[in-house]
Rosetta silent file (secondary structure, phi, psi, omega in degrees, C-alpha in Angstrom):
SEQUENCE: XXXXXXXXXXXXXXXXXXXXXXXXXXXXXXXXXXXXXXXXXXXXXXXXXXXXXXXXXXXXXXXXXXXXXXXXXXXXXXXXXXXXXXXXXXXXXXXXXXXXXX
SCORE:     score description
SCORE:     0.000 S_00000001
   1 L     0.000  137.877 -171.444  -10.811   -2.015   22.684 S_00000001
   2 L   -97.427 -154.293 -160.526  -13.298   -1.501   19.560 S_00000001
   3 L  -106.751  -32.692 -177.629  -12.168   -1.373   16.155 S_00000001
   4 L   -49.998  -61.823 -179.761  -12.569    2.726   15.794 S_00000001
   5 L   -83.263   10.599  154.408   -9.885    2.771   18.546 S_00000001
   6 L   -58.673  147.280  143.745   -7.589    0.421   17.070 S_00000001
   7 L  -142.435   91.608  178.443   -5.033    0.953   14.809 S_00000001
   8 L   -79.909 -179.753 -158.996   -2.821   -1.492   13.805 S_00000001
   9 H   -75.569  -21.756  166.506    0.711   -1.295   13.062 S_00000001
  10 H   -65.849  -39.086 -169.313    1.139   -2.309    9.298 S_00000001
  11 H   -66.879  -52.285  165.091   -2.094    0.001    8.591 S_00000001
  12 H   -32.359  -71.367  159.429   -0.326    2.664   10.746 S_00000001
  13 H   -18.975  -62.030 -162.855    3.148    1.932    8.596 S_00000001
  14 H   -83.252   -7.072 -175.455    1.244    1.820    5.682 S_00000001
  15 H   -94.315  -23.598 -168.752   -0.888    4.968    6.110 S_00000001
  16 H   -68.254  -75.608  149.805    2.602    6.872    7.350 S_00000001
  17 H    -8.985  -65.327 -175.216    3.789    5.408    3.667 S_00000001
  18 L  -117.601   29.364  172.393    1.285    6.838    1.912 S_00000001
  19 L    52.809   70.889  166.916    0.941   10.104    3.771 S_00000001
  20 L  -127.190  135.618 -167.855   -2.295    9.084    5.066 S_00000001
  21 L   -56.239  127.095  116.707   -4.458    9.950    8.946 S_00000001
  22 H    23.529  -80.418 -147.348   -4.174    6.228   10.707 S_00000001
  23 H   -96.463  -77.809 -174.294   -7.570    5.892   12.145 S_00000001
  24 H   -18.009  -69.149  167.465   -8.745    6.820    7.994 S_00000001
  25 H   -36.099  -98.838 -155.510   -6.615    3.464    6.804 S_00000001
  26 H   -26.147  -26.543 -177.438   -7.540    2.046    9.739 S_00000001
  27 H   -75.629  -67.140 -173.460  -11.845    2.757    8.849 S_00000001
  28 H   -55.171  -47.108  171.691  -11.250    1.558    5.318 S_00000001
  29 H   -50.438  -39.839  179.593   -9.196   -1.765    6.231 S_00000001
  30 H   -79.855  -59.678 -145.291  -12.782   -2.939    8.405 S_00000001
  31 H   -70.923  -30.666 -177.919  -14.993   -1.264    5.958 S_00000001
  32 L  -106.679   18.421  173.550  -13.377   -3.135    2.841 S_00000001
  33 L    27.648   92.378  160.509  -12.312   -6.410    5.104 S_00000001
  34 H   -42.219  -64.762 -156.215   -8.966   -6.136    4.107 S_00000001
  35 H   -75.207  -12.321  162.767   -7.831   -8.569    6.275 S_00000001
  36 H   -73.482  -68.013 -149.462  -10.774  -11.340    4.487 S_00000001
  37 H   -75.438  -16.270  169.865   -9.677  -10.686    1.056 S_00000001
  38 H  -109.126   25.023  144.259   -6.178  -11.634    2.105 S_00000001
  39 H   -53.245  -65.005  174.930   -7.386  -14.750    3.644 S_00000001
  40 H   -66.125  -54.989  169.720   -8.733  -15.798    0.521 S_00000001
  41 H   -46.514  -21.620 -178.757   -5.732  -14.945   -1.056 S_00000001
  42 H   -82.958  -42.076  178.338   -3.550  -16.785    0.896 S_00000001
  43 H   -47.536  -52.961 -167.025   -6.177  -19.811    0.480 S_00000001
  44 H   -80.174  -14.575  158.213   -6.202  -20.009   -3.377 S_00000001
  45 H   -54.985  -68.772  144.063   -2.192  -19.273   -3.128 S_00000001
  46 H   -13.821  -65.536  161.631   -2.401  -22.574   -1.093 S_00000001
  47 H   -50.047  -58.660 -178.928   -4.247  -24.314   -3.771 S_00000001
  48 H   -87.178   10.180  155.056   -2.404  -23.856   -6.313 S_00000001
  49 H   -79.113  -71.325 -178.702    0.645  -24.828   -4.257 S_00000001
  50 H   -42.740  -24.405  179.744   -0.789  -27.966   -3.096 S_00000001
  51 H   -77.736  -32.132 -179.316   -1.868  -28.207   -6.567 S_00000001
  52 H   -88.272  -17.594  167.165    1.174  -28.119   -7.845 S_00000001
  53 H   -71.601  -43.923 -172.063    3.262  -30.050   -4.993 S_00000001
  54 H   -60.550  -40.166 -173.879    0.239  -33.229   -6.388 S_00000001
  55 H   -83.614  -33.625  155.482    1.701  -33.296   -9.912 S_00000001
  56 H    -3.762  -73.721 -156.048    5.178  -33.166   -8.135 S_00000001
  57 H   -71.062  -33.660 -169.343    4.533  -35.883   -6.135 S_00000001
  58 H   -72.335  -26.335  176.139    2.446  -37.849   -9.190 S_00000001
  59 H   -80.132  -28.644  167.146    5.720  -37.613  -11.302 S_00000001
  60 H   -51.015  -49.678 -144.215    7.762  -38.513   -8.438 S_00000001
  61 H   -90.150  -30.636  162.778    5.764  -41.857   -8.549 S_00000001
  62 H   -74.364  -33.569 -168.832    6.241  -42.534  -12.567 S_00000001
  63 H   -74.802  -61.592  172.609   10.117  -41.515  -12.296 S_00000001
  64 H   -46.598  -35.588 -179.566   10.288  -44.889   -9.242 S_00000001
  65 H   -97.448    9.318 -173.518    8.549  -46.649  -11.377 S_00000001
  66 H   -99.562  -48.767  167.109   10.384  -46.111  -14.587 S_00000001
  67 H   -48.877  -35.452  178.979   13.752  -46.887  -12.389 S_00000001
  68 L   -69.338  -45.831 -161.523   12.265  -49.800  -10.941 S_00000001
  69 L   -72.755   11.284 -140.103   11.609  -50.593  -14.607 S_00000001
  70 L  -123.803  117.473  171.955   15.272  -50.539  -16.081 S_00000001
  71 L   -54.557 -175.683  167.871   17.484  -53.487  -16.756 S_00000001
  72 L   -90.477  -15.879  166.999   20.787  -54.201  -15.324 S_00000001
  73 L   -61.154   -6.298 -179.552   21.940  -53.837  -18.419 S_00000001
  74 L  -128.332   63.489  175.893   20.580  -50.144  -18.830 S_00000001
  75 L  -155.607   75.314 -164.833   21.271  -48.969  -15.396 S_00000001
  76 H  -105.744  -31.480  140.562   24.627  -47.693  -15.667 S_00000001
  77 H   -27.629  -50.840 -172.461   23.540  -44.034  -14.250 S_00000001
  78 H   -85.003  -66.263  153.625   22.235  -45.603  -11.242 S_00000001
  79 H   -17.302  -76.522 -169.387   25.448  -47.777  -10.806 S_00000001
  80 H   -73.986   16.940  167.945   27.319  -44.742  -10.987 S_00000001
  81 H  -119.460  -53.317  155.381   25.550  -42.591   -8.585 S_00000001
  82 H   -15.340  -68.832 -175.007   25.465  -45.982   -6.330 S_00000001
  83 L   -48.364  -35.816 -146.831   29.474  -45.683   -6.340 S_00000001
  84 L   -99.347  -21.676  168.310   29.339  -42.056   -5.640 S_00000001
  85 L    93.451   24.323  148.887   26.966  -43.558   -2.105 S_00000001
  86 L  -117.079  161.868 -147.289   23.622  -42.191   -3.830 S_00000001
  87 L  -126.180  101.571  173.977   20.842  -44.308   -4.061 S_00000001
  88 H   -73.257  -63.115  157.396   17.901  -42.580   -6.691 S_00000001
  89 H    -7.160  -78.479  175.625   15.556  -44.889   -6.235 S_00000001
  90 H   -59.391  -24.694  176.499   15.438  -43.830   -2.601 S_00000001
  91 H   -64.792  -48.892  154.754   16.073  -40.918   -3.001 S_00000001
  92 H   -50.483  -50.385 -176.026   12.750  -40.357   -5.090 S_00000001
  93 H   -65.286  -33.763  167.528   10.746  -42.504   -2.936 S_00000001
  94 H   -51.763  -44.954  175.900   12.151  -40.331    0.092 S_00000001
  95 H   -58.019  -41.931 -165.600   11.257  -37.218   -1.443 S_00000001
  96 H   -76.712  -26.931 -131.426    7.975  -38.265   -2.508 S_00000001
  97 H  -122.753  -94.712 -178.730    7.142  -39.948    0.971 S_00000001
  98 H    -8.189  -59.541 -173.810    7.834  -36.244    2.281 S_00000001
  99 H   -80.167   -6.343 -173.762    5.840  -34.307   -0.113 S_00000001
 100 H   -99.598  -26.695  141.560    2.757  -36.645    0.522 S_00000001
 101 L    18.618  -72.396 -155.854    3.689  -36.057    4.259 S_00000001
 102 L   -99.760    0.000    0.000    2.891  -32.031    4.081 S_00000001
């Protein structure tokens, strides 16, 4: 099947949408490589997710080490989420251990 006789079904939707012939979407979607420019979009959407999942993960790794850093005398928060059967320490290092994971 060539690309002339193709029409797919979102371009079909979408030409139906905008009271437009089919095959016409369908010419313009190859001729203006639709489907590339939303490749790239999806890439740099990526990017800045992964970019933003890095400082996640780099703040994940100062809040364990600022817990780790905490007398027993200042760790009364931590006690009391202990009691409660959570454990923040681990809990960060789990999360973080996840997000480096992905």
């Amino acid at each position: 099947m060539t690309e002339d006789a193709f029409v797919d079904t979102r371009v079909k939707e979408f030409a139906d949408h905008i009271q437009c012939d089919p095959e016409l979407a369908q010419e313009l979607y190859f001729k203006h490589k639709v489907s590339e420019a939303l490749d790239n979009e999806q890439k740099a959407s990526m990017g800045r997710e992964l970019s933003t999942l890095q400082i996640v993960s780099n703040n994940l790794d100062r809040a364990a080490k600022a817990c780790k850093g905490l007398s027993l005398y200042d760790d009364q928060l931590r006690n009391a989420l202990r009691i409660q059967g959570l454990n923040l320490q681990t809990q960060i290092e789990d999360l973080n251990r996840t997000l480096q994971e992905r």
